[in-house]
C-alpha positions in Angstrom: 19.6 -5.7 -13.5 19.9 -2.7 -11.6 22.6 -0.4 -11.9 26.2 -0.1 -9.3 25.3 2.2 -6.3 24.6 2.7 -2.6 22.8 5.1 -1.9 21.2 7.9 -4.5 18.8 11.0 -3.8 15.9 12.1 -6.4 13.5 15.0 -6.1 10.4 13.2 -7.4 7.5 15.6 -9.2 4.0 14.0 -8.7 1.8 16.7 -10.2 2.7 15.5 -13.8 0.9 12.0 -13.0 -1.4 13.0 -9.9 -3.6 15.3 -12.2 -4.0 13.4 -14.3 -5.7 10.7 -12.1 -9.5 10.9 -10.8 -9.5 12.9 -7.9 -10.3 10.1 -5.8 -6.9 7.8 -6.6 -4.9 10.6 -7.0 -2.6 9.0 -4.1 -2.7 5.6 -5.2 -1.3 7.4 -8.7 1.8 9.1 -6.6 2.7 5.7 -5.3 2.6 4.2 -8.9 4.4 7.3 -10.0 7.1 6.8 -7.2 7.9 3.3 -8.3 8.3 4.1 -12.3 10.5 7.0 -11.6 12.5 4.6 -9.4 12.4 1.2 -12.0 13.4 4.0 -15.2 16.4 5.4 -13.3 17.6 2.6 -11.5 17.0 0.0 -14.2 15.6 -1.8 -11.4 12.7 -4.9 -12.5 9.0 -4.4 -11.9 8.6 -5.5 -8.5 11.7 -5.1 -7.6 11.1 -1.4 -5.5 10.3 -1.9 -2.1 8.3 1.8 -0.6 9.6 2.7 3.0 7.1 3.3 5.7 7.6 7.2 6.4 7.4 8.3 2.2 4.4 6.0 2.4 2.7 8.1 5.1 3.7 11.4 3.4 2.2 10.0 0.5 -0.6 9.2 2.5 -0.6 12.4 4.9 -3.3 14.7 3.2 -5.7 12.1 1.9 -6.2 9.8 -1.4 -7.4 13.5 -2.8 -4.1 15.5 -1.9 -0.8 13.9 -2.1 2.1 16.4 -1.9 3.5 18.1 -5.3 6.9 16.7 -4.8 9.0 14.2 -2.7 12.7 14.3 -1.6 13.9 10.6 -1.7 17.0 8.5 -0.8 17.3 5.2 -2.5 19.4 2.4 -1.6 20.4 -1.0 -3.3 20.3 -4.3 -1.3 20.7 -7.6 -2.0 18.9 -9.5 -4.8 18.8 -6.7 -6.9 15.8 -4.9 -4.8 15.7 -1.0 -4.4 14.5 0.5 -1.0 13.4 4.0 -1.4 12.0 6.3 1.3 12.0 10.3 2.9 15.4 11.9 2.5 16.2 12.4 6.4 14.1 9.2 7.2 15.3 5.8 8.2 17.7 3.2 6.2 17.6 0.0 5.2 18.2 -2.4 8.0 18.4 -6.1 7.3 17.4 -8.7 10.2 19.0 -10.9 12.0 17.2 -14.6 11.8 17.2 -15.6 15.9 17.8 -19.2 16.2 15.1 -20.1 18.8 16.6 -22.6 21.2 15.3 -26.0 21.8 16.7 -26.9 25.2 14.8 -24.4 26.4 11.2 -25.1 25.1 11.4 -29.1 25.3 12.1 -28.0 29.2 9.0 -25.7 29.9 6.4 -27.0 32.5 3.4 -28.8 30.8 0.4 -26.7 30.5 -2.0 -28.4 33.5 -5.2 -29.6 32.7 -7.9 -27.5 33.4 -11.2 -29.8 34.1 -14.5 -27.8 33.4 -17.1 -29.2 35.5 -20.7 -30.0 33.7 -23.5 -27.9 34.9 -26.2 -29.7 35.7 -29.3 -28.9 33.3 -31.8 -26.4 34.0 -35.1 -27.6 34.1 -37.2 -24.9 32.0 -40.6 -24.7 33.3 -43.3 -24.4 30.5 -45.2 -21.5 30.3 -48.9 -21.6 30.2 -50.2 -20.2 27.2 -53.1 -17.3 27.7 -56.6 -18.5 28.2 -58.7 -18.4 25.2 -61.5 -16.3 25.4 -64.8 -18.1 25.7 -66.7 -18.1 22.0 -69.6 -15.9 22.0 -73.1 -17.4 23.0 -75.4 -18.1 20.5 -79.0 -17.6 21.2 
């Protein structure tokens, strides 16, 4: 159950979490750290926190070693009780449109022609002749 809103903005601290991580998962941790801050203030579900493309790059930007100290973030509620969070500045939430594919059209496309692949006649391989073995030494 998440809580009544549209649209809310956080400044999000990541150096409480990231050092505490191995240096090498440091920006896995910031993305993990993201998503708690987001379930604890939202009262959204686990699971429920859907990561937008551009804070997922600045996450990203520096390396797994070197994500940035803090993040400005926008988060929005849609439907089925999911929270979309990204960049403050960066794009919204944009649900789309199911296009209905017509059927008149495709049961009226040209059949695909046949394409007939011709069989090659098999090379004949010629066997090599194996090196002459060398005569066996005389004996006396």
């Amino acid at each position: 159950m998440t809580k009544n809103f549209e649209i809310r903005k956080y400044n999000i601290r990541l150096t409480k979490d990231g050092l505490k991580a191995p240096v090498t998962k440091r920006a896995k941790r910031a993305v993990v750290t993201v998503k708690r801050f987001i379930e604890k203030n939202t009262r959204a579900e686990r699971g429920d926190v859907i990561i937008g493309n551009e804070l997922n790059n600045e996450l990203w930007k520096n390396g797994i070693k070197n994500p940035p100290r803090k993040v400005k973030v926008f988060v929005q509620k849609i439907k089925d009780d999911k929270v979309f969070v990204n960049l403050e500045g960066a794009s919204i939430w944009v649900e789309k449109k199911k296009v209905e594919k017509k059927e008149e059209k495709s049961k009226e496309a040209k059949p695909k022609e046949k394409v007939e692949v011709k069989e090659e006649t098999p090379v004949k391989k010629e066997k090599v002749s194996e090196k002459p073995k060398k005569k066996e030494a005389k004996s006396k």
